[in-house]
LUMFI-299054 format. One record per residue (C-alpha): residue number from 1; residue in one letter; x, y, z. Coordinates in steps of 0.1 Angstrom, whole numbers, plus 5000, padded with zeros to 4 digits. Example, Ala and Ser with C-alpha at 12.3 -4.5 7.8 and 13.67 -1.06 7.14 Angstrom:
BEGIN
<atom num="1" residu="A" xx="5123" yy="4955" zz="5078"/>
<atom num="2" residu="S" xx="5137" yy="4989" zz="5071"/>
//
This chain:
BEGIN
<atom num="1" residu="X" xx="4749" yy="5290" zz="4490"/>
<atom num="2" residu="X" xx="4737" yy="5260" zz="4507"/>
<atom num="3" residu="X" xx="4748" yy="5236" zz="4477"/>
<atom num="4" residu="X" xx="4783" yy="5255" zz="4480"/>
<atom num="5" residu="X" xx="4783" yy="5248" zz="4517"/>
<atom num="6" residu="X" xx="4775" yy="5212" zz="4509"/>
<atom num="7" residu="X" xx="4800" yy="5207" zz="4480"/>
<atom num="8" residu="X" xx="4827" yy="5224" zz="4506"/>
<atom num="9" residu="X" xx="4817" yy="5197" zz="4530"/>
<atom num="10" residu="X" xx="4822" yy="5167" zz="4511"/>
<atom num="11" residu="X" xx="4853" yy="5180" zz="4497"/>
<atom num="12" residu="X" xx="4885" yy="5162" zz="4499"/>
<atom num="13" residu="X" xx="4896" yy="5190" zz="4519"/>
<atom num="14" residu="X" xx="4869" yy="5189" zz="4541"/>
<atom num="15" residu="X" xx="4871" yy="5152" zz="4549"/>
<atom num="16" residu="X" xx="4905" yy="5152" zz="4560"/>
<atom num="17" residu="X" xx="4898" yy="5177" zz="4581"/>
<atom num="18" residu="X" xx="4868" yy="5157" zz="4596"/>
<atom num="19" residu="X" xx="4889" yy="5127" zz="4595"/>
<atom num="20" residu="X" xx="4920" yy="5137" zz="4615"/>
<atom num="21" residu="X" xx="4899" yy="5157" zz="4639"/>
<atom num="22" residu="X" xx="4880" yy="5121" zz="4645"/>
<atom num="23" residu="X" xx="4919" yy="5099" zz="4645"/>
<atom num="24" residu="X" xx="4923" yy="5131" zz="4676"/>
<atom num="25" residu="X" xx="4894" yy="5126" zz="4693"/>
<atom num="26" residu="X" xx="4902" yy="5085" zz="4693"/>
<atom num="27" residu="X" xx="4942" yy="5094" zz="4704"/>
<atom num="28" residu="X" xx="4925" yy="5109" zz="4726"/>
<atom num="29" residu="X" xx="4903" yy="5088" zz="4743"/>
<atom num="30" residu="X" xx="4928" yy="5060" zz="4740"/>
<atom num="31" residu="X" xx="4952" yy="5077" zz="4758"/>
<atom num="32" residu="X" xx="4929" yy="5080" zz="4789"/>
<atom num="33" residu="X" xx="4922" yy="5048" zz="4788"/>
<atom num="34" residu="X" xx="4960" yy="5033" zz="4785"/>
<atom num="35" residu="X" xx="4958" yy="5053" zz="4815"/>
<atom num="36" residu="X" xx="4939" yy="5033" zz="4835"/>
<atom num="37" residu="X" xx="4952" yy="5002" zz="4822"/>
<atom num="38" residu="X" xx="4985" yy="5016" zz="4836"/>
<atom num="39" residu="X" xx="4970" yy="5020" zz="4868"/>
<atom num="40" residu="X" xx="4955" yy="4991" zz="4871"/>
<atom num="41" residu="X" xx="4983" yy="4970" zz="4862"/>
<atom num="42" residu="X" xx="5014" yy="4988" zz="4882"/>
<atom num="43" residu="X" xx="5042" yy="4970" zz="4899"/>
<atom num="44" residu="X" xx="5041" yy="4975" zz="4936"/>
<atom num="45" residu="X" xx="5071" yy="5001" zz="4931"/>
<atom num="46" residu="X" xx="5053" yy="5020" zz="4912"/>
<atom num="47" residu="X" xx="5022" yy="5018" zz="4936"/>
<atom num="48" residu="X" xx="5043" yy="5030" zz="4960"/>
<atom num="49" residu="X" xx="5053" yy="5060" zz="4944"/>
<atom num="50" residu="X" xx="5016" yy="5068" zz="4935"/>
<atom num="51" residu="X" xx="5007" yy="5057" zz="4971"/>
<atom num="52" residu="X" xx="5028" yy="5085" zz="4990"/>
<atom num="53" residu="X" xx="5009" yy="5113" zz="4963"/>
<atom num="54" residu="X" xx="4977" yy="5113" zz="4985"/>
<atom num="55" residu="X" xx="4978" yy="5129" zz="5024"/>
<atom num="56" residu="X" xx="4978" yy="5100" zz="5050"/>
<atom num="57" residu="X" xx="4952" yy="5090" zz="5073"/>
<atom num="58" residu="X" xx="4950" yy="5074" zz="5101"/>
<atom num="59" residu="X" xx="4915" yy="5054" zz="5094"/>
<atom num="60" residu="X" xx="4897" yy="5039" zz="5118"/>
<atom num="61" residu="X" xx="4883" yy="5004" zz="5108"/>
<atom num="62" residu="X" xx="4868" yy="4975" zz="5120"/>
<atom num="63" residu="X" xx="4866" yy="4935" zz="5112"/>
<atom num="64" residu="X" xx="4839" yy="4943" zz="5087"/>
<atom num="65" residu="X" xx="4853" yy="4965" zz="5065"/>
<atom num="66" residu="X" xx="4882" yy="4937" zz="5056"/>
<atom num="67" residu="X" xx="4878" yy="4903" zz="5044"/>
<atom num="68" residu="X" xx="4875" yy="4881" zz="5077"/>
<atom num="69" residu="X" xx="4891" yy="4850" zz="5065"/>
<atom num="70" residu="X" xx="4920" yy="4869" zz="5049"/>
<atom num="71" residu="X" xx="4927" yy="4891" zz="5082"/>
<atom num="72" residu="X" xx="4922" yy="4857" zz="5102"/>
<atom num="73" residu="X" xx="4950" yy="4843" zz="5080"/>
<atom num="74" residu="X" xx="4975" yy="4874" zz="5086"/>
<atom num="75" residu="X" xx="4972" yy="4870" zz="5122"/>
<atom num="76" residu="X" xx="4976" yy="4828" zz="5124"/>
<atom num="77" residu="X" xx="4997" yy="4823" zz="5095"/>
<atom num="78" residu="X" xx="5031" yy="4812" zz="5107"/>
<atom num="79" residu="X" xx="5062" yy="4834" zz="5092"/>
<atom num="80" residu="X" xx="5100" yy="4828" zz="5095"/>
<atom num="81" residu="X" xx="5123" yy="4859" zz="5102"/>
<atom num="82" residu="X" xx="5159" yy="4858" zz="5087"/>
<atom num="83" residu="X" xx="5172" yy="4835" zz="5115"/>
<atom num="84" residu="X" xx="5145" yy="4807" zz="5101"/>
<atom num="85" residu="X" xx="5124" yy="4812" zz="5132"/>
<atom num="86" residu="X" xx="5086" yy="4810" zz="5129"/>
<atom num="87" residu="X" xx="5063" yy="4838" zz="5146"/>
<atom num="88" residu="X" xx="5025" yy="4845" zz="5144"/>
<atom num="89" residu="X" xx="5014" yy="4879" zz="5146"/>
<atom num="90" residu="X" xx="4982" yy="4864" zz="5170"/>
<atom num="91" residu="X" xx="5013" yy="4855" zz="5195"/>
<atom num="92" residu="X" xx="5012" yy="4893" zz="5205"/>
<atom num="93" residu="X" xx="4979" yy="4889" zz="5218"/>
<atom num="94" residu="X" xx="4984" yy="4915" zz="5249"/>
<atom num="95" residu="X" xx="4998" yy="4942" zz="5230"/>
<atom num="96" residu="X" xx="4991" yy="4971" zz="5205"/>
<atom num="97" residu="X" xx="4998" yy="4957" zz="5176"/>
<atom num="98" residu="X" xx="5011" yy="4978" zz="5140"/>
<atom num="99" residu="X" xx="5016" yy="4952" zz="5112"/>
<atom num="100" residu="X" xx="5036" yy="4973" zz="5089"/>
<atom num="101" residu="X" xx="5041" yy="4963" zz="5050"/>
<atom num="102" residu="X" xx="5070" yy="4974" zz="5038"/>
<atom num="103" residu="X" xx="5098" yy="4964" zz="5007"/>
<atom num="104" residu="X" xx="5135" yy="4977" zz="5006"/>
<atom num="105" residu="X" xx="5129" yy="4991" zz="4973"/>
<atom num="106" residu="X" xx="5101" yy="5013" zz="4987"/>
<atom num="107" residu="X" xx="5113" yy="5049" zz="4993"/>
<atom num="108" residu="X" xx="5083" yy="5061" zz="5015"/>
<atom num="109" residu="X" xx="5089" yy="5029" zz="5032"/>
<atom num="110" residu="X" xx="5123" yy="5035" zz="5042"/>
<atom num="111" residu="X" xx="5119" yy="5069" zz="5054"/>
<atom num="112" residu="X" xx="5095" yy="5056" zz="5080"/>
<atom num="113" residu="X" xx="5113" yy="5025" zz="5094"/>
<atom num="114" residu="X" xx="5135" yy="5048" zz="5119"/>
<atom num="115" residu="X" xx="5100" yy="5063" zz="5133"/>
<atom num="116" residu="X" xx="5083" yy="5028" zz="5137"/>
<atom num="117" residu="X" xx="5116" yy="5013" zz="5159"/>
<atom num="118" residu="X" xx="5114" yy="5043" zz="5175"/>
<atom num="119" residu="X" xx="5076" yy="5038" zz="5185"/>
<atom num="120" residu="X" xx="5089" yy="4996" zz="5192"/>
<atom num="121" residu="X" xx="5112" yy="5012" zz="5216"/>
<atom num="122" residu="X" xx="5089" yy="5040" zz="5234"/>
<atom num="123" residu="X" xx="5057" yy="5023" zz="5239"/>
<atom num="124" residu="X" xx="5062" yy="4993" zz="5260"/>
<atom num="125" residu="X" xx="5030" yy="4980" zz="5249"/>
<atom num="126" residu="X" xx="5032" yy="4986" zz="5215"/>
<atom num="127" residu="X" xx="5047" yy="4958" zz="5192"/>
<atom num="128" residu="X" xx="5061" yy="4967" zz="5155"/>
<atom num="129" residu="X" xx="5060" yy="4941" zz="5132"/>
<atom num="130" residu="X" xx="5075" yy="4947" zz="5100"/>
<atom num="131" residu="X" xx="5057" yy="4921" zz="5071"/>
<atom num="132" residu="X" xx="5084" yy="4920" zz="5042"/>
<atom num="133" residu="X" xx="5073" yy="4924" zz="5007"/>
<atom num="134" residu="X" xx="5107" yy="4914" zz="4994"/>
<atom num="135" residu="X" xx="5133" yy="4890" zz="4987"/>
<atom num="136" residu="X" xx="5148" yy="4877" zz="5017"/>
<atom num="137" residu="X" xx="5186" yy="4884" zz="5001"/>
<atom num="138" residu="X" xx="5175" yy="4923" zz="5000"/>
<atom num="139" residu="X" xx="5155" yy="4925" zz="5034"/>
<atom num="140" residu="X" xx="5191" yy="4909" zz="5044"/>
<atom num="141" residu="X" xx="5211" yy="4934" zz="5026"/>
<atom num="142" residu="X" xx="5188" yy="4965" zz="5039"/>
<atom num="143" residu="X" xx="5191" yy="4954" zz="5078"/>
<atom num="144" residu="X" xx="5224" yy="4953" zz="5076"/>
<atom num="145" residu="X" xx="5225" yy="4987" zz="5071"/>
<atom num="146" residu="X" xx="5194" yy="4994" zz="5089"/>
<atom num="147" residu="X" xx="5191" yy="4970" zz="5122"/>
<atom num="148" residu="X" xx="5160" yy="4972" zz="5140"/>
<atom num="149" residu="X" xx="5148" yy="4953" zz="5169"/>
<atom num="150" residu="X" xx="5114" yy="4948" zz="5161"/>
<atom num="151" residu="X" xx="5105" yy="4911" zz="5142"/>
<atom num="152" residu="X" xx="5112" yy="4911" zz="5105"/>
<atom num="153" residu="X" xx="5094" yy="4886" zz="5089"/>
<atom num="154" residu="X" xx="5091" yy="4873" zz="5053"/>
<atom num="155" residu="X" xx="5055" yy="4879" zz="5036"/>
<atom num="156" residu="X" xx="5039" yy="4854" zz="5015"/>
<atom num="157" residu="X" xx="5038" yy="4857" zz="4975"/>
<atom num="158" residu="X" xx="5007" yy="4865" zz="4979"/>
<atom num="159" residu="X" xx="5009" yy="4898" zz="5002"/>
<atom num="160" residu="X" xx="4998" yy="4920" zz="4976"/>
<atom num="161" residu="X" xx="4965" yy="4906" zz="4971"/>
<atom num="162" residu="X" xx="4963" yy="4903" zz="5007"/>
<atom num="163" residu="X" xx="4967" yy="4935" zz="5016"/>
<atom num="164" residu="X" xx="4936" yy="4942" zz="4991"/>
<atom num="165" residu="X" xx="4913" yy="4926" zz="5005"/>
<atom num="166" residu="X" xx="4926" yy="4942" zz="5044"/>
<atom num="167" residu="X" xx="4918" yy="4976" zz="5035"/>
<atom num="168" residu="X" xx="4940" yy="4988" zz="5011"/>
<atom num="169" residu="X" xx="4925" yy="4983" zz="4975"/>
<atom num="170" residu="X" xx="4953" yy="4995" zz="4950"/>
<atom num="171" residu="X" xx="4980" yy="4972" zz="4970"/>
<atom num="172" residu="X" xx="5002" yy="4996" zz="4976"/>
<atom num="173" residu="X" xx="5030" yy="5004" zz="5002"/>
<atom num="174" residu="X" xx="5038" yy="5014" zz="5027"/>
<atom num="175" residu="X" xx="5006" yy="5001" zz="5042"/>
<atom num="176" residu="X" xx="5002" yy="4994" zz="5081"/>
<atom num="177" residu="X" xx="4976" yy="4978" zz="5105"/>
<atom num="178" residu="X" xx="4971" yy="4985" zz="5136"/>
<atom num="179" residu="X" xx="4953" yy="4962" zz="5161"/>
<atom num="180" residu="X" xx="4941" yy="4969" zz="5199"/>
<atom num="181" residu="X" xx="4949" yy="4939" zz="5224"/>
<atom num="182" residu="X" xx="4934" yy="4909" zz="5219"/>
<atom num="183" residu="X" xx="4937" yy="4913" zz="5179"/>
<atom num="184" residu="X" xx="4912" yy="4937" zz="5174"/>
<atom num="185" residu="X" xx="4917" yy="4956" zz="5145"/>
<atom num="186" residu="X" xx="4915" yy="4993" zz="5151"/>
<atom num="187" residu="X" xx="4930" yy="5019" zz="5122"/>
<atom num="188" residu="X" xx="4949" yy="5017" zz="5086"/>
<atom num="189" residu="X" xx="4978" yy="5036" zz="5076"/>
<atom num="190" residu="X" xx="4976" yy="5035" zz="5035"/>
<atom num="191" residu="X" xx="5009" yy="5055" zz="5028"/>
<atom num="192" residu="X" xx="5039" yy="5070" zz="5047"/>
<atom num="193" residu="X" xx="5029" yy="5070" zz="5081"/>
<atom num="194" residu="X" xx="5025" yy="5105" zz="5102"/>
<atom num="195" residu="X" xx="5045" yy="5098" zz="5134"/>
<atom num="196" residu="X" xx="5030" yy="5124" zz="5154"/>
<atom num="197" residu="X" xx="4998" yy="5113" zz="5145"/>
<atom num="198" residu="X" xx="5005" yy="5079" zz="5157"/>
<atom num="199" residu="X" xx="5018" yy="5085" zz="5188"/>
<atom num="200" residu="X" xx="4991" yy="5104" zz="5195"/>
<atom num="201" residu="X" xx="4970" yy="5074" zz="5186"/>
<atom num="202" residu="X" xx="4989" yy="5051" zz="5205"/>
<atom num="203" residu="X" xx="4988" yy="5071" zz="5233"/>
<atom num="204" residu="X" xx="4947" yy="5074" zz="5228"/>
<atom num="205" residu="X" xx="4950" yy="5037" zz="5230"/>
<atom num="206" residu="X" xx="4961" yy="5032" zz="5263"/>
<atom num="207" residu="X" xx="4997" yy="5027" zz="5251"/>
//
C-alpha cells in the first residue's frame, strides 16, 4: 500500500495537481502583494478616494509629531493666489488658523469647501486658507463656479510629500491643519472634515 501510495504521488497526475495548486498559492501571494504596490504607488485621486473610506478625526498634534523644518516652510514659504499676489500663512499670526489641502478633482474635497467658507465667515478669528494641489487653470475654472472669500493659494510641486512629512503619511486629500494663534499647531483633519466637530473645536479654542 505504501509503494502504491508513493507511485500515486509521483504520478503525472499527481504532479500537476501539486504543481497548479503551487502556480495558486504564488497567484496568490502575488496578488497581495500587487496590492500593496498599488497602494503604495497611487495618484493623489486615487488617495483621495481611499482617504474618505476611514472615519475622520479631529487629532490633536503637536510640533513634534511633524517634521520641524518642513512645517517651518509651510508657514514662511511665500505663495501667490490667482491675482499673482504673494501671502504667507505666518502673516495670520493672531488668528486660528486651518490650512486646508485641497484639489478640484477631489470629490471629498469639494463637498467640504461650502462648510470651511462658512466657518471663514462665522468665526471672526478663524482664518481658512485653502493650499491648492492643482493646476492654476482648474483652481480658476472651479472658483468660478465656486467663489469663496477665503485666500486660495497655489501649492508647491512638492505638496504631496509635504503633507507626509506634516502628519499625513499616505499624502492623501482632503487633509487640513489647524494652528492656534501664534502658529502653534494644534489638530489634523486627514479626510473629509466633520463640520460639527470643528466648530465645536473652534469654539474650544477660544474662537
Amino acid at each position: 500500500m505504501a509503494i502504491f501510495k508513493s507511485r500515486k504521488f509521483f504520478s503525472k497526475e499527481g504532479l500537476i495537481r501539486r504543481f497548479k495548486s503551487v502556480v495558486g498559492r504564488i497567484v496568490t501571494l502575488s496578488i497581495v502583494a500587487a496590492g500593496f504596490v498599488l497602494i503604495d504607488t497611487m495618484a493623489p485621486e486615487q488617495m483621495a478616494r481611499a482617504q474618505t473610506q476611514a472615519k475622520p478625526r479631529l487629532q490633536a498634534m503637536s510640533i513634534t509629531d511633524v517634521d520641524a523644518e518642513r512645517l517651518n516652510h509651510l508657514l514662511t514659504t511665500p505663495l501667490k493666489d490667482l491675482a499673482g499676489e504673494e501671502h504667507q500663512i505666518s502673516d495670520y499670526r493672531d488668528k486660528i488658523v486651518i490650512v486646508n489641502f485641497w484639489a478640484s478633482w477631489c470629490a471629498p474635497c469639494v463637498e467640504e469647501m461650502p462648510d470651511l467658507e462658512g466657518i471663514n465667515r462665522n468665526f471672526d478669528k478663524v482664518q481658512v486658507i485653502g493650499y491648492s494641489v492643482d493646476t492654476e487653470q482648474n483652481i480658476h475654472r472651479f472658483l468660478s463656479k465656486v467663489p469663496v472669500d477665503f485666500p486660495i493659494l497655489i501649492g508647491e510641486p512638492t505638496a504631496i510629500s509635504l503633507m507626509r512629512k506634516l502628519g499625513n503619511p499616505s499624502g492623501g486629500l482632503p487633509f487640513s491643519l489647524v494652528f492656534a494663534p501664534d502658529h502653534k499647531l494644534a489638530y489634523k483633519i486627514i479626510g473629509q472634515l466633520d463640520v460639527e466637530e470643528l466648530r465645536a473645536k473652534l469654539v474650544e479654542m477660544g474662537a
